[in-house]
ROSE-4610 file (N, C-alpha, C; in Angstrom, 1 decimal, always signed):
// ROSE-4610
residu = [X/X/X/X/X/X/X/X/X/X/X/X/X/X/X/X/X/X/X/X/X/X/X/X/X/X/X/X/X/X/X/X/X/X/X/X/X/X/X/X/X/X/X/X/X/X/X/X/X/X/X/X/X/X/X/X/X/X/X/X/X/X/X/X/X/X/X/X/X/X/X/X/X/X/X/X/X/X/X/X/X/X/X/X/X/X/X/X/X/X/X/X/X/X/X/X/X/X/X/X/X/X/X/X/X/X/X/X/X/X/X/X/X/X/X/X/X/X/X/X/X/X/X/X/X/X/X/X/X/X/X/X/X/X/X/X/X/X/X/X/X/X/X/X/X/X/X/X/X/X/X/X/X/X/X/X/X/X/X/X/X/X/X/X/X/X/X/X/X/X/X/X/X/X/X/X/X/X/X/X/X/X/X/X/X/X/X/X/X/X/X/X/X/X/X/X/X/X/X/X/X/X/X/X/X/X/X/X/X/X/X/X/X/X/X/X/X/X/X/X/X/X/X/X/X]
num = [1/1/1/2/2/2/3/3/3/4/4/4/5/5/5/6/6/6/7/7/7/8/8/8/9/9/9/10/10/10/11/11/11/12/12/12/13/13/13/14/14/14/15/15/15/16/16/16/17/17/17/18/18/18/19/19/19/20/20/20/21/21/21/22/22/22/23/23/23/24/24/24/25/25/25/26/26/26/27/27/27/28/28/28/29/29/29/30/30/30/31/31/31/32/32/32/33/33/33/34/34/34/35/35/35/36/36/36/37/37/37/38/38/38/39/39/39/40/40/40/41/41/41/42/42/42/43/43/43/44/44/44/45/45/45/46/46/46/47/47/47/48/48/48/49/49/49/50/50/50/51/51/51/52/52/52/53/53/53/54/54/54/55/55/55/56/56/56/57/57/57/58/58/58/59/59/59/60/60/60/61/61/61/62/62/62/63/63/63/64/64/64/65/65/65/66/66/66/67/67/67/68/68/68/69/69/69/70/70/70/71/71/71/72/72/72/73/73/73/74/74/74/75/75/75]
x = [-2.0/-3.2/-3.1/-2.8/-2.5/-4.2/-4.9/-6.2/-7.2/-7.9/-9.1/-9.1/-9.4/-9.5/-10.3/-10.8/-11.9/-11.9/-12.4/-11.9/-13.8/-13.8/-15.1/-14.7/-15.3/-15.2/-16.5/-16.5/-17.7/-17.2/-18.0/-17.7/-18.3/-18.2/-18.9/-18.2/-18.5/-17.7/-17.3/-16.3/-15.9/-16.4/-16.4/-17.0/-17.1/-16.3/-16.3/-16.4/-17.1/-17.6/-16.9/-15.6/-14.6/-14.7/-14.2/-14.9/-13.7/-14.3/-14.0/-14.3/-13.0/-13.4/-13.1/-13.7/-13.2/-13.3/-12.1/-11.8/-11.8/-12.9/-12.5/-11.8/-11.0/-10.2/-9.0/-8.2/-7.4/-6.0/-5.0/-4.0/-3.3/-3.1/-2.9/-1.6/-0.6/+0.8/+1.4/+2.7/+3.3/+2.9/+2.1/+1.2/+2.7/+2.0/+3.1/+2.7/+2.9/+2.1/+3.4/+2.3/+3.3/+3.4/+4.2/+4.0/+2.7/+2.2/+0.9/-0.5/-0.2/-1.0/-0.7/+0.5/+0.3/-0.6/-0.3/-1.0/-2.2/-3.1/-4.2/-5.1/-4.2/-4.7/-4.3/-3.3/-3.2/-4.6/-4.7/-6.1/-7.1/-7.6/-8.9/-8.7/-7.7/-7.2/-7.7/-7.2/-7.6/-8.5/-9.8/-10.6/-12.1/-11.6/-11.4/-11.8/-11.1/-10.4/-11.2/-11.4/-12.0/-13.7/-13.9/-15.7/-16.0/-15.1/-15.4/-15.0/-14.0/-14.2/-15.5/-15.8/-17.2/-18.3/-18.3/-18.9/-20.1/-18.9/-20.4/-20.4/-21.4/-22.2/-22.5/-22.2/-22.3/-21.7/-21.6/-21.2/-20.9/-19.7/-19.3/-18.4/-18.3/-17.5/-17.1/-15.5/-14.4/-13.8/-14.3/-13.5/-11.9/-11.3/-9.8/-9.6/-10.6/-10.7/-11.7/-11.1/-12.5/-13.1/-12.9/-13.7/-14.9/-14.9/-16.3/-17.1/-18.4/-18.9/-19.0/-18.5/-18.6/-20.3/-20.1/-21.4/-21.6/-22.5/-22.6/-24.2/-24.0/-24.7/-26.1/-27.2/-28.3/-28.6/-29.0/-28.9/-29.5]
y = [-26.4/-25.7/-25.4/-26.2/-26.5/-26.0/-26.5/-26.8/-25.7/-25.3/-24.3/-24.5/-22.6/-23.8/-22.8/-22.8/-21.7/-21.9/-20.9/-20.8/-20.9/-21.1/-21.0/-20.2/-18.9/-17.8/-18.1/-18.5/-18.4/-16.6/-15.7/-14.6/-14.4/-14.0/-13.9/-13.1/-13.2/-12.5/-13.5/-13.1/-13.8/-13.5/-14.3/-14.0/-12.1/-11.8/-10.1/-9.3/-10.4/-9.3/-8.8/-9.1/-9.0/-9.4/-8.5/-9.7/-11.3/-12.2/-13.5/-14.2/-15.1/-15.5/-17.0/-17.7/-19.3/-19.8/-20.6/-20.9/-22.3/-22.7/-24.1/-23.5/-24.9/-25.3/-24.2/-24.1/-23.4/-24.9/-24.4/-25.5/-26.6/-27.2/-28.2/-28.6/-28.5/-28.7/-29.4/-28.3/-28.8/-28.4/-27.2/-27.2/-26.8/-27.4/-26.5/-26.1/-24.9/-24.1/-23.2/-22.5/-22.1/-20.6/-19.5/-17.8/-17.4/-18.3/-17.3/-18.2/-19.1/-19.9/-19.1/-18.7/-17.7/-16.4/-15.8/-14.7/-14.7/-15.6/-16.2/-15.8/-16.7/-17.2/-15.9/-15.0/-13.7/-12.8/-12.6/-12.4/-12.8/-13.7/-14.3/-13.8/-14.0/-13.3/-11.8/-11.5/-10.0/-9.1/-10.1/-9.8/-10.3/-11.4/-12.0/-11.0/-10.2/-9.4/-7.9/-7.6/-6.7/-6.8/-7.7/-8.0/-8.4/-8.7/-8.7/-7.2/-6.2/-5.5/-4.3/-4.7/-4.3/-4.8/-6.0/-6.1/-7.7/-8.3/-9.1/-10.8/-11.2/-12.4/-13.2/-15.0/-15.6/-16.4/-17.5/-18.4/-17.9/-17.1/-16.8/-17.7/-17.9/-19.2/-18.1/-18.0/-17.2/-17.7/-18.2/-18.6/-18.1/-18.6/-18.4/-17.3/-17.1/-16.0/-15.1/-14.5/-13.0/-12.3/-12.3/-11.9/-12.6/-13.7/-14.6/-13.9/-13.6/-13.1/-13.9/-13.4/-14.3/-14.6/-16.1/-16.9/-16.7/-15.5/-15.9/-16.9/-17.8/-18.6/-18.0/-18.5/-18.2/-18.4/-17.5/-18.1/-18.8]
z = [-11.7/-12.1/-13.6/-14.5/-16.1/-16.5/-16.2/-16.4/-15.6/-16.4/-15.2/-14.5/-13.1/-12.1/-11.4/-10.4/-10.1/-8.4/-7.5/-6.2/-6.0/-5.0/-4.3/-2.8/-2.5/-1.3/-0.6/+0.8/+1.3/+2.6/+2.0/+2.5/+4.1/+5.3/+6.5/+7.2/+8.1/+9.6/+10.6/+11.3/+12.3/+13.8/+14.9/+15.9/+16.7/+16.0/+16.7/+15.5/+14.3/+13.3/+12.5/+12.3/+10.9/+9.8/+8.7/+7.4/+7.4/+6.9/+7.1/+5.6/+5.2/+3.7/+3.9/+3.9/+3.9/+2.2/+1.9/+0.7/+0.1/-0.7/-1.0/-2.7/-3.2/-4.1/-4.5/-3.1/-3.2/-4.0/-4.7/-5.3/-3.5/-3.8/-2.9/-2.3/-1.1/-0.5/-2.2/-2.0/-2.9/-4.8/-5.1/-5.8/-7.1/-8.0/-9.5/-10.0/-10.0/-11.1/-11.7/-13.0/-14.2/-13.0/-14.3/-13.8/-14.4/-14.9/-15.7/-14.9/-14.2/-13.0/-12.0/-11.4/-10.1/-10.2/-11.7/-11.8/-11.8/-12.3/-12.5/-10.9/-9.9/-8.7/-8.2/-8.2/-7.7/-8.0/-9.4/-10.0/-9.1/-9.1/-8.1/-6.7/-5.9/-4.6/-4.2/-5.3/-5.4/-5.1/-6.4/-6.5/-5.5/-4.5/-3.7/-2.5/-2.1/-1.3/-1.1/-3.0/-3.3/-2.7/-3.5/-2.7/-1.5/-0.8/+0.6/+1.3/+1.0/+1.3/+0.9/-0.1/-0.4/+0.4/+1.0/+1.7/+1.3/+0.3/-0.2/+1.1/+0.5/+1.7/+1.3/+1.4/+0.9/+0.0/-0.7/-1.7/-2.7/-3.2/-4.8/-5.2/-6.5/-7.7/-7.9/-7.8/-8.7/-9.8/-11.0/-12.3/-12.5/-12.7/-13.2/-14.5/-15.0/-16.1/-15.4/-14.7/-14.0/-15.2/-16.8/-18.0/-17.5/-17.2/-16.8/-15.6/-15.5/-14.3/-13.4/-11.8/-10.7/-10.8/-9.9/-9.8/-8.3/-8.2/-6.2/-6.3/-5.2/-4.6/-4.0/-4.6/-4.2/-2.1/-1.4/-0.1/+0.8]
């Protein structure tokens, strides 16, 4: 993860209504990353974690620099 890298959350519920986060462009089997790439992706996780327990819905782009405002997906 040398290079930006940004998570895509599709936020929902699961069949008995729990919040539910499906994740594309998570780093890939085997990934290498630096300590300052884990922190990054801890960062996104997080924050991740945070808006869904808020409650949010839908397609958000999590940028690798959260100074950047998340992009949620029009629905």
């Amino acid at each position: 993860m040398p290079e930006p890298h940004r998570l895509i959350a599709s936020h929902c519920e699961d069949v008995i209504g729990r919040r539910l986060i499906v994740l594309d462009g998570m780093p890939g089997n085997r990934a290498e990353l630096y300590p300052k790439d884990l922190r990054a992706l801890a960062r996104q996780l997080i924050q991740i974690a945070n808006d869904a327990d808020q409650g949010a819905t839908g397609l958000i782009t999590y940028p690798d620099d959260l100074s950047v405002n998340v992009h949620q997906e029009a629905p």
